[in-house]
PAMAR-86509 format. One line per field, with one value per residue (C-alpha): x, y negated, z; residue in one letter; residue number from 1. Coordinates in Angstrom, 2 decimals. Each point is the difference from the previous one (the first is absolute). Layout:
// PAMAR-86509
xx = X | ...
yy = Y | ...
zz = Z | ...
residuo = A | ...
num = NUM | ...
END
This chain:
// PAMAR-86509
xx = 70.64 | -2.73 | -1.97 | 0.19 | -1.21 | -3.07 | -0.50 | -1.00 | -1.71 | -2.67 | -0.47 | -0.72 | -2.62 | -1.88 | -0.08 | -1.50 | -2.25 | -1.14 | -0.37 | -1.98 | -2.75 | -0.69 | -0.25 | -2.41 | -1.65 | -0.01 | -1.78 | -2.35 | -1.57 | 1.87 | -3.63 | 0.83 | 3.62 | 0.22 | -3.09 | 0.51 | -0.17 | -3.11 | -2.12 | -2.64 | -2.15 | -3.90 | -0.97 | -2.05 | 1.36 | -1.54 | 1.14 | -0.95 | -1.22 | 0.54 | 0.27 | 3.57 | 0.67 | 1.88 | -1.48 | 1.18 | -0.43 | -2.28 | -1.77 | -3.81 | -0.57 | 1.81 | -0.24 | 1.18 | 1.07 | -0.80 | -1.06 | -3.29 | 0.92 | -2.24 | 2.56 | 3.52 | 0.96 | 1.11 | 3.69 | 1.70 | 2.68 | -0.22 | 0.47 | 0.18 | 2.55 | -0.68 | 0.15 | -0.68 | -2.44 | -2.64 | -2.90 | -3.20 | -0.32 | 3.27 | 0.86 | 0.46 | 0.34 | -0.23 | -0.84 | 1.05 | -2.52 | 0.78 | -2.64 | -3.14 | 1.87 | -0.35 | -3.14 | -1.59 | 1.48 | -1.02 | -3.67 | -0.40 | 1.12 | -2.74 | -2.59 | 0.33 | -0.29 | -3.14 | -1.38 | 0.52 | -1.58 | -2.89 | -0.61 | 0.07 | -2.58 | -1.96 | -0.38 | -0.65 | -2.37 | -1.98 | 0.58 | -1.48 | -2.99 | -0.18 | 0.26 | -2.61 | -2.46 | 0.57 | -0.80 | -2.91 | -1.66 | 0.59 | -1.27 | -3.24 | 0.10 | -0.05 | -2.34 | -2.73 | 0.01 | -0.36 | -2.77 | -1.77 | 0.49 | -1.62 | -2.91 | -0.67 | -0.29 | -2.10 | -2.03 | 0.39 | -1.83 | -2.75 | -1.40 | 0.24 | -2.20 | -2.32 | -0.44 | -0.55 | -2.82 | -1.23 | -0.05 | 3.67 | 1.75 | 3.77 | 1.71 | 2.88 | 1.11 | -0.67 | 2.06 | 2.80 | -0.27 | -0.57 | 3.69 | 1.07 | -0.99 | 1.58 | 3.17 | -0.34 | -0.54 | 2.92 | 1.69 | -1.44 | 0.93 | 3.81 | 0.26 | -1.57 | 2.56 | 2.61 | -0.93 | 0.29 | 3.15 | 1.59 | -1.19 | 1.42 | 3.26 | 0.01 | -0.41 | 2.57 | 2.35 | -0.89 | 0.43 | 3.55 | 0.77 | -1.03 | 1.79 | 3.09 | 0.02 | -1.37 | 3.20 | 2.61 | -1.29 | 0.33 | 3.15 | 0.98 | -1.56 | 2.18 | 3.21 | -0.80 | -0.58 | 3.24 | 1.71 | -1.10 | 0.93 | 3.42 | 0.62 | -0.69 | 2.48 | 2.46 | -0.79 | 0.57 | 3.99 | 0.52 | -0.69 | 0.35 | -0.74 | -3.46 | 1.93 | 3.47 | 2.16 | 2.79 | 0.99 | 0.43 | 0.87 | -2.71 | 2.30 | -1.41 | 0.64 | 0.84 | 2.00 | 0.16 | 2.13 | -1.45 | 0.91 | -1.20 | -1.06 | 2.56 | -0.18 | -1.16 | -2.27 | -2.93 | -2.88 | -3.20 | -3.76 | -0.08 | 3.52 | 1.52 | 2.85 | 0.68 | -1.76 | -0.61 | -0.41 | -1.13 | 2.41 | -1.79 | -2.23 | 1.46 | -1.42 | 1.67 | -1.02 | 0.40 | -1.38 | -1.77 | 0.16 | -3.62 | 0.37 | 0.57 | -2.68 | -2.65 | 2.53 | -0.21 | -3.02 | 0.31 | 1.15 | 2.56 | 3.29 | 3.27 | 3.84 | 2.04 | 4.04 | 1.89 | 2.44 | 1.23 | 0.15 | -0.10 | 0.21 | -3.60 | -2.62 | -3.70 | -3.28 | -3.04 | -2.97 | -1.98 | -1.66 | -1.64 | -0.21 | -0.18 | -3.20 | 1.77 | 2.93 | 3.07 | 1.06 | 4.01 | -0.02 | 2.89 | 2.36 | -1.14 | -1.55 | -3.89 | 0.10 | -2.63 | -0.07 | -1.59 | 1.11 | -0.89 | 0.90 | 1.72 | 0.12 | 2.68 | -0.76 | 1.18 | 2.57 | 3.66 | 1.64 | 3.04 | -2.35 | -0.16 | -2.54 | 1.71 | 1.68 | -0.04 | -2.15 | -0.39 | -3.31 | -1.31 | -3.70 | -0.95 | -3.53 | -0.20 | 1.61 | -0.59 | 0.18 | 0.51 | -0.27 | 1.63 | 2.96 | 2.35 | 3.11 | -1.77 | 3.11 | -1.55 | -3.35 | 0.44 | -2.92 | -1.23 | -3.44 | -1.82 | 0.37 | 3.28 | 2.07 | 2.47 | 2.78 | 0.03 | 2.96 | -0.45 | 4.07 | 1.91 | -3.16 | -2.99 | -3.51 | -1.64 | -3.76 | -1.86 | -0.52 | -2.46 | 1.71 | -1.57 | 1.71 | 3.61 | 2.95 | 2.97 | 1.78 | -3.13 | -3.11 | -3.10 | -0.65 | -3.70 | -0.58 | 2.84 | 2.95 | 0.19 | 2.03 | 3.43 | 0.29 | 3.43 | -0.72 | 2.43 | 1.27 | 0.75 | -1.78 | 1.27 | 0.93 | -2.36 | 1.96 | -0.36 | -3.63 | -1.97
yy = -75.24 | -1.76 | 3.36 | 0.86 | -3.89 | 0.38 | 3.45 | -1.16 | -3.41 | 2.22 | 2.24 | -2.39 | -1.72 | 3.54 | 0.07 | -3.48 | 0.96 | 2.80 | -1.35 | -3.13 | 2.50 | 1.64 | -3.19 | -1.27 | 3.29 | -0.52 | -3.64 | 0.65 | 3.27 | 0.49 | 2.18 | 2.23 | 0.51 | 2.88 | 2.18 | -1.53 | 3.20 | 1.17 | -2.49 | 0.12 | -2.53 | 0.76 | -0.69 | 0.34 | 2.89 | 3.22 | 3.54 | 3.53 | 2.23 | 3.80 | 3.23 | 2.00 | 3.62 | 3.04 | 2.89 | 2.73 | 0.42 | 2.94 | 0.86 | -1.56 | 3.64 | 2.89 | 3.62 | 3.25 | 2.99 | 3.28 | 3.28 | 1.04 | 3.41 | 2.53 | 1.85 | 0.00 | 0.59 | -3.31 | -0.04 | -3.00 | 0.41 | -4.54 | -2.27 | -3.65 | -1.74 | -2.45 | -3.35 | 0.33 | -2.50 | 1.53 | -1.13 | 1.34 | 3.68 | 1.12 | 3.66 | -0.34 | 3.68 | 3.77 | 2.83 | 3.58 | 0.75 | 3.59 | 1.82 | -1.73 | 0.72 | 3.62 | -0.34 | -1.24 | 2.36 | 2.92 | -1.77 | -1.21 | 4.23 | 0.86 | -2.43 | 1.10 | 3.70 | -0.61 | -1.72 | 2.81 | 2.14 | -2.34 | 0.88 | 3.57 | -0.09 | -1.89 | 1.99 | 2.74 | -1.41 | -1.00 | 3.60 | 1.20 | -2.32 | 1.64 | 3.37 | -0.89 | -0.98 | 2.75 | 2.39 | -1.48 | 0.06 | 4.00 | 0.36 | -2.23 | 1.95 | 3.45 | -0.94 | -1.33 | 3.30 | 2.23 | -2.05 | -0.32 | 3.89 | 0.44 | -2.08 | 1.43 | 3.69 | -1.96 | -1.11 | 3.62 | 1.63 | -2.48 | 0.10 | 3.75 | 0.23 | -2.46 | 2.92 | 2.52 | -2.11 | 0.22 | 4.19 | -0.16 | 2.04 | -0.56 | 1.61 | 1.62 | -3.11 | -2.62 | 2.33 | -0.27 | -4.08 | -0.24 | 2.03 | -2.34 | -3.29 | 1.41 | 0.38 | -3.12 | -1.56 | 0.79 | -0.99 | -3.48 | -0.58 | 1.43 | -2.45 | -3.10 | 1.53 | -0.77 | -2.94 | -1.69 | 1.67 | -1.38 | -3.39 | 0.15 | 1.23 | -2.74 | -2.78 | 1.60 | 0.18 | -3.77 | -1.04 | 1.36 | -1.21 | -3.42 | -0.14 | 1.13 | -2.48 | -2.98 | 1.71 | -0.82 | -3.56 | -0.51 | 0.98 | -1.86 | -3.12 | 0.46 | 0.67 | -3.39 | -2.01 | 1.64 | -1.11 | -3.69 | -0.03 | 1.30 | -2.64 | -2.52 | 1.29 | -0.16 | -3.58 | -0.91 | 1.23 | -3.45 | -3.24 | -2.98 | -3.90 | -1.35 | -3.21 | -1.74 | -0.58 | 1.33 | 3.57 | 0.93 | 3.57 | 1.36 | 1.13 | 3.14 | 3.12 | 2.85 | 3.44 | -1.70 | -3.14 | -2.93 | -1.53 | -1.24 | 2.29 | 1.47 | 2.38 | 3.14 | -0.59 | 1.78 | -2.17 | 1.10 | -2.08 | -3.77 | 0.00 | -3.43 | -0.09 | -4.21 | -2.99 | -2.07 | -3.59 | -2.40 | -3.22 | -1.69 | -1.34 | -0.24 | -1.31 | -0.92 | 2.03 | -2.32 | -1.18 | -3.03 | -0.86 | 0.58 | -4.32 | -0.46 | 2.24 | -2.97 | -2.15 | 2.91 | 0.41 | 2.13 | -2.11 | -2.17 | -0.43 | 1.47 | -0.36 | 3.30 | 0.50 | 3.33 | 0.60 | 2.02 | -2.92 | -3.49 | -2.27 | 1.26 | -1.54 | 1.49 | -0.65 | 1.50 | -0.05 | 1.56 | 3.15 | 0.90 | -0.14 | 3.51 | 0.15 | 2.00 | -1.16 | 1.99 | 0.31 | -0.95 | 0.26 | 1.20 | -0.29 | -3.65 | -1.09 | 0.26 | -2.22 | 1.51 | -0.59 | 0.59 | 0.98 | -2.10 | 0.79 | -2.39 | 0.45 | -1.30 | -1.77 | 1.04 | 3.13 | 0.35 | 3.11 | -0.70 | 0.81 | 3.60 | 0.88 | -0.17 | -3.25 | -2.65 | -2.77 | -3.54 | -1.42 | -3.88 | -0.10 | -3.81 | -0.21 | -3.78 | -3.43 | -2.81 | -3.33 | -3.76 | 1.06 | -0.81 | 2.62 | 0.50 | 2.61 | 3.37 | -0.46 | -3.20 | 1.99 | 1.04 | 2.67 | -0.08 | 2.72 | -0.75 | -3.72 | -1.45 | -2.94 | -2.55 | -1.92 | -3.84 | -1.88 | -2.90 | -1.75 | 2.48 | 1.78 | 1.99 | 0.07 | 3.04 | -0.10 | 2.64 | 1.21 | 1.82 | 2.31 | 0.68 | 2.50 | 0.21 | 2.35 | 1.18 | -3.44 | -2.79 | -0.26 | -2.39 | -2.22 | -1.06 | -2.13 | -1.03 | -1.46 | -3.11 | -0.24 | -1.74 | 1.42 | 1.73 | 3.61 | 2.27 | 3.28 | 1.54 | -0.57 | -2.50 | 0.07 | -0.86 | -3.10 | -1.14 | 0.25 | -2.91
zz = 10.93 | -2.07 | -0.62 | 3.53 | 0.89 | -2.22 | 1.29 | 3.43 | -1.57 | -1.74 | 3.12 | 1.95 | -2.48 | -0.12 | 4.16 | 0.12 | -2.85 | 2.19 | 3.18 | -1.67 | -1.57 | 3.32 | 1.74 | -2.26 | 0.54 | 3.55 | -0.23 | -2.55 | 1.41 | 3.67 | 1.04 | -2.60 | 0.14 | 1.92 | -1.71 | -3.79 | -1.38 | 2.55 | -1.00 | -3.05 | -1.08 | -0.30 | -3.81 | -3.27 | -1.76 | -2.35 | 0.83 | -1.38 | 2.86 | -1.14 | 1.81 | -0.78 | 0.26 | -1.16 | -1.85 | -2.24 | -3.89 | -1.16 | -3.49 | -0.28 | -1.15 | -0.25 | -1.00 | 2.30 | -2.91 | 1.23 | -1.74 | -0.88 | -0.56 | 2.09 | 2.50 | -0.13 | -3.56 | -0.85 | -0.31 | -1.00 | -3.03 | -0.60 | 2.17 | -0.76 | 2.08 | 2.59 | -0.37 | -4.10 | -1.10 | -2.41 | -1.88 | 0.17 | -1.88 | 0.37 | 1.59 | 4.09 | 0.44 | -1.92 | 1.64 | -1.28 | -2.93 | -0.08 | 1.62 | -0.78 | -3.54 | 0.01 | 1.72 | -2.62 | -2.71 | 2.37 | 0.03 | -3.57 | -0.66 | 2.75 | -1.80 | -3.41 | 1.13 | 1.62 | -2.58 | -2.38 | 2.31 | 0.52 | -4.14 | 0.61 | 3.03 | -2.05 | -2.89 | 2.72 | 0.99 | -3.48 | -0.66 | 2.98 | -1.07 | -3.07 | 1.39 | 2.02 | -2.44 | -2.07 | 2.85 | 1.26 | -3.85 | 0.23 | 3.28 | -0.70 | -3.49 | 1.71 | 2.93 | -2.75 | -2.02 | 3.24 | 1.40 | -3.93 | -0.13 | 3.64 | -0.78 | -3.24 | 1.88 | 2.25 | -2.76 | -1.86 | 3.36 | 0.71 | -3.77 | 0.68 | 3.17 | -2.11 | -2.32 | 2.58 | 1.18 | -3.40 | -0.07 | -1.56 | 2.42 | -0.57 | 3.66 | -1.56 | -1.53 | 3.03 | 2.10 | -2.24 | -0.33 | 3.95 | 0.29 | -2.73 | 2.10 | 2.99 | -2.31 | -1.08 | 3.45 | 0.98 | -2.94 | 0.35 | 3.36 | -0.60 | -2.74 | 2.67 | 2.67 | -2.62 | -0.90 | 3.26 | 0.73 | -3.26 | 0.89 | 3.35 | -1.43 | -3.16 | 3.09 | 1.82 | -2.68 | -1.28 | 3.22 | 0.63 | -2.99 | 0.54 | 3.49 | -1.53 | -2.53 | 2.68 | 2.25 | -2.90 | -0.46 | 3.63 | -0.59 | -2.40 | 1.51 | 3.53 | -2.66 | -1.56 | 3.21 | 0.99 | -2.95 | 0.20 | 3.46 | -0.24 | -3.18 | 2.50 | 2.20 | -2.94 | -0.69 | 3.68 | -0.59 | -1.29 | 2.16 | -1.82 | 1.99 | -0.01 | 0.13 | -0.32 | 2.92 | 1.98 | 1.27 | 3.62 | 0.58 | 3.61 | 2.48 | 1.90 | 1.75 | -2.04 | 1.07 | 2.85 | -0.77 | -0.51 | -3.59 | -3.57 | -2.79 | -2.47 | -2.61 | 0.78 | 2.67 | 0.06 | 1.42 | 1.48 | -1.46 | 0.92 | 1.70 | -0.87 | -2.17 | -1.03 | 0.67 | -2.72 | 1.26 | -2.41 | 0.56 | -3.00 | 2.64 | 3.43 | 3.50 | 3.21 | 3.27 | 3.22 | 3.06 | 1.51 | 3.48 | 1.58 | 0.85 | -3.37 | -1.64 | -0.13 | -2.24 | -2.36 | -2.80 | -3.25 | -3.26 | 1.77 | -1.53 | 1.28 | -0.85 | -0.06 | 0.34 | -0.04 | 2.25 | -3.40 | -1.84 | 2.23 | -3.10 | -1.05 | 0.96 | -1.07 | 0.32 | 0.97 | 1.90 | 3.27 | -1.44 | 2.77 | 4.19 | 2.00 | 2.22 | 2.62 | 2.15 | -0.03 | 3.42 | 0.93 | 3.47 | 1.45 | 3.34 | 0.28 | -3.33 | 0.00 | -3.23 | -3.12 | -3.30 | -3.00 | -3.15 | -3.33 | -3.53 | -1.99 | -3.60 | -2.10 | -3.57 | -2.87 | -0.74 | 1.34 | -0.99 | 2.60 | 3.05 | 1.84 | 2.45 | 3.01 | -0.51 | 3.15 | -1.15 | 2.29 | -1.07 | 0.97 | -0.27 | -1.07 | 2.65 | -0.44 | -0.67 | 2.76 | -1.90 | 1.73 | 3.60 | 2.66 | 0.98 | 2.45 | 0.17 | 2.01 | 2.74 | 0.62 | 1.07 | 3.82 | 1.23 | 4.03 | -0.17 | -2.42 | -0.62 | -1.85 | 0.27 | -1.70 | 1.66 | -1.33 | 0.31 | 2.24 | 0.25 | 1.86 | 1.06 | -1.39 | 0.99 | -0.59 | -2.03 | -0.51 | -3.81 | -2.26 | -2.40 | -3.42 | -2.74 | -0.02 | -1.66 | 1.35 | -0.13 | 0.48 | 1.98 | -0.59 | 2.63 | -0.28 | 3.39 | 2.46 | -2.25 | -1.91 | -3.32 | 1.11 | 3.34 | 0.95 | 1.78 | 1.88 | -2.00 | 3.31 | 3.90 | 1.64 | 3.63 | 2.69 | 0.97 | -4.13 | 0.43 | 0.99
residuo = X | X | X | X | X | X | X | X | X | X | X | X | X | X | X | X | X | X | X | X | X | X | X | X | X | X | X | X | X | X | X | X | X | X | X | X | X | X | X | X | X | X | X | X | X | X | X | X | X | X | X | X | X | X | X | X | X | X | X | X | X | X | X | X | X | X | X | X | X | X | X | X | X | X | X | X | X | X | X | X | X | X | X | X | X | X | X | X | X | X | X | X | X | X | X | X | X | X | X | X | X | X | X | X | X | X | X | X | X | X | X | X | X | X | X | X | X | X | X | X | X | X | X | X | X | X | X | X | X | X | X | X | X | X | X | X | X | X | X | X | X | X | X | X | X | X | X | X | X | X | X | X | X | X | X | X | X | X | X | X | X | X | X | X | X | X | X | X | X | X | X | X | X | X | X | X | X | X | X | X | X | X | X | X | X | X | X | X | X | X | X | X | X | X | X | X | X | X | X | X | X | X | X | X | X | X | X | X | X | X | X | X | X | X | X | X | X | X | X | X | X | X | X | X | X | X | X | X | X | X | X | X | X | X | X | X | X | X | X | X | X | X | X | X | X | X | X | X | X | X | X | X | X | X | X | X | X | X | X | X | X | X | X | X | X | X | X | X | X | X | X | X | X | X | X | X | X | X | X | X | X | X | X | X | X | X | X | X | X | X | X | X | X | X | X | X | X | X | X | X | X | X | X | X | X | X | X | X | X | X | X | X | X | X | X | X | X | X | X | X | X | X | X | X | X | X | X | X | X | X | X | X | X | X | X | X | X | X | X | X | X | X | X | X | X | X | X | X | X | X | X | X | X | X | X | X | X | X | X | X | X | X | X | X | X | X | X | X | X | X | X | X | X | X | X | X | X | X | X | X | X | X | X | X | X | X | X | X | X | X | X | X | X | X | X | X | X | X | X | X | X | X | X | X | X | X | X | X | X | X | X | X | X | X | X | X | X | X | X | X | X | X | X | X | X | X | X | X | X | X | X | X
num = 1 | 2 | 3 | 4 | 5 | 6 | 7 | 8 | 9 | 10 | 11 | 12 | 13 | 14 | 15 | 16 | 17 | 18 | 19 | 20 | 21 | 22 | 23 | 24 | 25 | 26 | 27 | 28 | 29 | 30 | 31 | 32 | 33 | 34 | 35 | 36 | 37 | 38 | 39 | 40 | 41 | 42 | 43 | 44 | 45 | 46 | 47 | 48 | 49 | 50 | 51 | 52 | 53 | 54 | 55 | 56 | 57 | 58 | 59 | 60 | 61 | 62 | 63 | 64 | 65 | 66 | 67 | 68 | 69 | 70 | 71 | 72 | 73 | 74 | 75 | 76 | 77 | 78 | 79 | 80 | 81 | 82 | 83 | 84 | 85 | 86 | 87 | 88 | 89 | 90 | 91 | 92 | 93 | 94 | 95 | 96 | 97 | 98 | 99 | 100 | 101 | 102 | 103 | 104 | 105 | 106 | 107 | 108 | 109 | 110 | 111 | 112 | 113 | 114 | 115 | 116 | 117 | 118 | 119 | 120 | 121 | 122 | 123 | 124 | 125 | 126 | 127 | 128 | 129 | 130 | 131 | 132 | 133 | 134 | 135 | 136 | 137 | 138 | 139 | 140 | 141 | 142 | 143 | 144 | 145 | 146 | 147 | 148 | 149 | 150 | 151 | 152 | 153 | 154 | 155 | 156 | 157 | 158 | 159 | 160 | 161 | 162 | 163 | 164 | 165 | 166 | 167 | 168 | 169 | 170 | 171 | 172 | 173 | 174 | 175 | 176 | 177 | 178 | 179 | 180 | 181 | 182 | 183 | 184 | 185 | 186 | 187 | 188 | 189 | 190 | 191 | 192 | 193 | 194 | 195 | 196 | 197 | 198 | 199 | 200 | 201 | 202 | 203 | 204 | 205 | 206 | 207 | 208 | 209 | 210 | 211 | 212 | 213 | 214 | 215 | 216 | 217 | 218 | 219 | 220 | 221 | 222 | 223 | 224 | 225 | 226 | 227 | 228 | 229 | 230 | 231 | 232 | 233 | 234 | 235 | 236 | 237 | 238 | 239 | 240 | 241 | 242 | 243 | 244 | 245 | 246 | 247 | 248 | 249 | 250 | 251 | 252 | 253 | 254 | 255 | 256 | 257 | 258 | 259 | 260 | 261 | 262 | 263 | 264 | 265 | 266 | 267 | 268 | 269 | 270 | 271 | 272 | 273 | 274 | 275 | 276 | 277 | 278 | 279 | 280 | 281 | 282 | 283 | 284 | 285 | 286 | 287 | 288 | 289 | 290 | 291 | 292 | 293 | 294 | 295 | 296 | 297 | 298 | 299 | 300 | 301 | 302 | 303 | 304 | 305 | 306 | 307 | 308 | 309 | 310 | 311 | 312 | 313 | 314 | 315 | 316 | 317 | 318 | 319 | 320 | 321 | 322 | 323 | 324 | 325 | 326 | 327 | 328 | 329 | 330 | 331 | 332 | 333 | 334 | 335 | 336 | 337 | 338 | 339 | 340 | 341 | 342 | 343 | 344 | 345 | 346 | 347 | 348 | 349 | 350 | 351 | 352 | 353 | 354 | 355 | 356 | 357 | 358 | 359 | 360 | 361 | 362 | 363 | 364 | 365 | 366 | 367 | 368 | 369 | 370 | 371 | 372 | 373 | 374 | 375 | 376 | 377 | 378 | 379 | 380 | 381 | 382 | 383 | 384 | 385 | 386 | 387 | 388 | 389 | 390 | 391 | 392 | 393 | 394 | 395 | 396 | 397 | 398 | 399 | 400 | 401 | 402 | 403 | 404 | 405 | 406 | 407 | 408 | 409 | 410 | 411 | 412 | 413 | 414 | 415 | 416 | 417 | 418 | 419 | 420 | 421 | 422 | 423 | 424 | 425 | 426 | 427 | 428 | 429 | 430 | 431 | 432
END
């Protein structure tokens, strides 16, 4: 019976309590009583203004993995699996080595045979030189003693008529040396005939000589660039990373489903197989609002969460600001934007392109200045207005707005510090 008296004692202590704090409520500030929590008061205050957004995660730089090989002779027999982490060197992909193998044991066979026959040709052809020089000596040889011969009958018959001139009458023996320079005439001009015709033959034969041998070194200088080519071919069978990163395997079409690449494959020249991006150094893709593009310059500092991980926070900074808008319009949105790169400080080896990133841009810190909440900001046209508290009413001034964020606005003419403005517009009949 004494619990249950003290009971109701203490209840109603707390109900009095009650009722006494909303009176005094209700005498203190009765113009505010209804609209306590609609009311703000205009004051001195600091604020960050910065723009927010949501972009994806990507690579600063990253590396598509394709063969090289001419044609469609690369077949892969290694793959390294997605999602591996590598460093930079290490083997991506082999292609079967097996044909530019025998290639170039059929070739380095081809070479060395033509070589050997590119010594033969040329000691052909030194012999043909030789031959040639041993034929022309005879001929000259043969041709000088005919035409000494033919002059000396020449000679032989002139100092002969001299004589006869002289009373030495010698017929008999002119007639025989004029048959014997007729002889010889055509001696002389058998061995000239000759002659020429061996030299014609000698630069016949040198030359076919010569163009054999200049045939074999062609030869053997198309074998070579062969050979050199198809050893780069073999080293292209092994792709190693230009870089460290992770491994995404390039989905595509082939016989006709469209999939990654697996051993076996057989890829045609340039066809990607991974992409390599480097998350050493990542950036965040996103985009501004075209209202809020003049807030933005290059060099300003940003804040970055992942969705992935919302305990992270990282920093980074505006990278750079597309020149072109990308347009969004759609069934009622005629809103552009335009894309700017945010790059993030420092390495993180948790991120993945792809990732949803939220990024605040820091554009500027108002300091001292006089702010209002922005509900407190009411727009008719172009021109904006506050509502001031006056007792149960509010008169309504008109206000010039200066930088704001999401949650303050400047007020630079219009408001004094103190005053008590409306969070929400107040009736006509409220208005003064």
């Amino acid at each position: 019976m004494i619990i249950k008296t003290k009971t109701v004692k203490w209840t109603i202590i707390a109900v009095a309590s009650v009722f006494m704090a909303w009176a005094s409520v209700r005498l203190v500030m009765p113009e505010y009583s209804d609209n306590i929590n609609q009311i703000a008061e205009a004051k001195i205050a600091s604020f960050d203004i910065a723009v927010s957004t949501i972009g994806t995660l990507d690579a600063e730089q990253s590396y598509i993995v394709s063969s090289t090989i001419k044609g469609e002779l690369a077949k892969i027999i290694f793959l390294i699996d997605e999602g591996a982490l590598i460093k930079k060197g290490d083997t991506l992909v082999e292609f079967d080595s097996a044909y530019f193998e025998e290639e170039i044991l059929r070739l380095t066979g081809e070479l060395r045979g033509l070589e050997s026959s590119f010594e033969a040709r040329k000691q052909i052809l030194e012999w043909e030189k030789s031959q040639a020089e041993g034929s022309i000596k005879t001929a000259e040889f043969d041709l000088d003693d005919a035409k000494q011969e033919y002059n000396r009958y020449l000679s032989y018959i002139n100092d002969l008529e001299e004589l006869g001139k002289k009373g030495f009458k010698y017929p008999n023996e002119i007639y025989q040396a004029k048959k014997k320079v007729e002889q010889l005439f055509a001696k002389k001009q058998r061995f000239e005939t000759s002659f020429e015709q061996i030299k014609k033959e000698i630069v016949y034969k040198i030359a076919a000589a010569a163009a054999e041998l200049e045939q074999v070194k062609n030869n053997i200088e198309t074998t070579k660039t062969s050979l050199d080519k198809i050893r780069e071919e073999l080293k292209k069978a092994v792709v190693k990373a230009p870089f460290s990163g992770i491994v995404v395997h390039h989905e595509a079409q082939r016989e006709n489903q469209k999939r990654k690449p697996r051993i076996g494959d057989t890829v045609w020249q340039n066809q990607p197989i991974l992409y390599l991006p480097d998350i050493t150094s990542m950036i965040v893709k996103t985009l501004v609002r075209e209202v809020d593009l003049h807030k933005i310059t290059k060099g300003q500092r940003a804040s970055i969460q992942v969705d992935a991980y919302p305990k992270m926070v990282l920093s980074g900074k505006v990278d750079s600001i597309g020149v072109m808008a990308s347009d969004n319009s759609g069934e009622g949105n005629v809103e552009k934007n335009f894309q700017v790169i945010v790059s993030i400080d420092g390495q993180n080896m948790e991120l993945r392109p792809g990732m949803t990133a939220r990024v605040i841009i820091e554009v500027d810190k108002a300091k001292n200045i006089l702010t209002v909440p922005v509900q407190a900001v009411f727009s008719e046209h172009t021109d904006r207005y506050c509502y001031v508290a006056d007792g149960k009413d509010f008169n309504k001034f008109k206000v010039e707005i200066g930088r704001q964020n999401e949650d303050f606005v400047e007020i630079v003419t219009g408001l004094t510090k103190g005053e008590m403005v409306s969070l929400v517009r107040p009736t006509d009949d409220e208005i003064k």
